[in-house]
N, C-alpha and C positions, 0 to 999 in steps of 0.2 A: 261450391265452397260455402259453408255456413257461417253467419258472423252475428256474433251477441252484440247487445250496445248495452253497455254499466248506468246505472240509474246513481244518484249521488251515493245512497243510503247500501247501496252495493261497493263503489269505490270506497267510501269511509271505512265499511266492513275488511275489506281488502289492503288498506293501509294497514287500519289498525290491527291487523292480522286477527277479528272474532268472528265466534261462529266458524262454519267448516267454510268460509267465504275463500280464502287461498286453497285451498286440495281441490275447491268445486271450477276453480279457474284453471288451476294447475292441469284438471282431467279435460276442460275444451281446450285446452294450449296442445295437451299431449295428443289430442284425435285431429288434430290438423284445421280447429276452428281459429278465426278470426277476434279478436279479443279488444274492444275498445270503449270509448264515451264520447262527449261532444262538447265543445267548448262549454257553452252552458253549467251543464255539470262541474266545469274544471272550475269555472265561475265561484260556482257554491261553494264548491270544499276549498278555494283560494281564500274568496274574500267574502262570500254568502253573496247566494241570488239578491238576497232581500234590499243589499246594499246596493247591489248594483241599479235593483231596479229604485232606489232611494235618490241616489245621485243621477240617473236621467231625469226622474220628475223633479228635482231640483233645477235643474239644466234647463227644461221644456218650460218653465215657467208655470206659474197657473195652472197646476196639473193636481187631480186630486188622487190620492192613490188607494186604492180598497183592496184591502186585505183583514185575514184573520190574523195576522201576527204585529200585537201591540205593542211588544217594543219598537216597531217602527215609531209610535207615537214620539219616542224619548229625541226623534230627531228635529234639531231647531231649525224652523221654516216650513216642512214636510208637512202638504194635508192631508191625513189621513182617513178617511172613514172605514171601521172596524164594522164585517158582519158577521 
């Protein structure tokens, strides 16, 4: 049995019905594939990765967090170092 796993920017596509991303699902559902994601994922397109990983280094105390996405910056307490 074969089984995909959905990447966020695949399930977005697939919600939002763009791109052929529904007919391309549609055609591994119809040939008897396995069709899924992983929490994680469910994570992002819920409430975004970027938050979650926000609110643990919050949590952990003393945690610095590097990342290329600067609106983390906008959050108050959050250290962030930007590369």
């Amino acid at each position: 049995m074969k089984r995909v796993l959905l990447d966020s920017g695949i399930v977005s596509d697939l919600v939002n019905r763009r791109r052929d991303v529904p007919a391309k699902i549609g055609e591994y559902l119809a040939s008897g594939t396995k069709v899924g994601t992983c929490v994680p994922v469910v994570a992002e397109i819920v409430a975004g990765v970027d938050m979650m990983l926000s609110a643990i280094a919050l949590n952990l105390e003393n945690c610095l967090v590097i990342t290329t996405e600067s609106d983390l910056k906008a959050i108050a307490g959050l250290d962030v170092e930007l590369w």
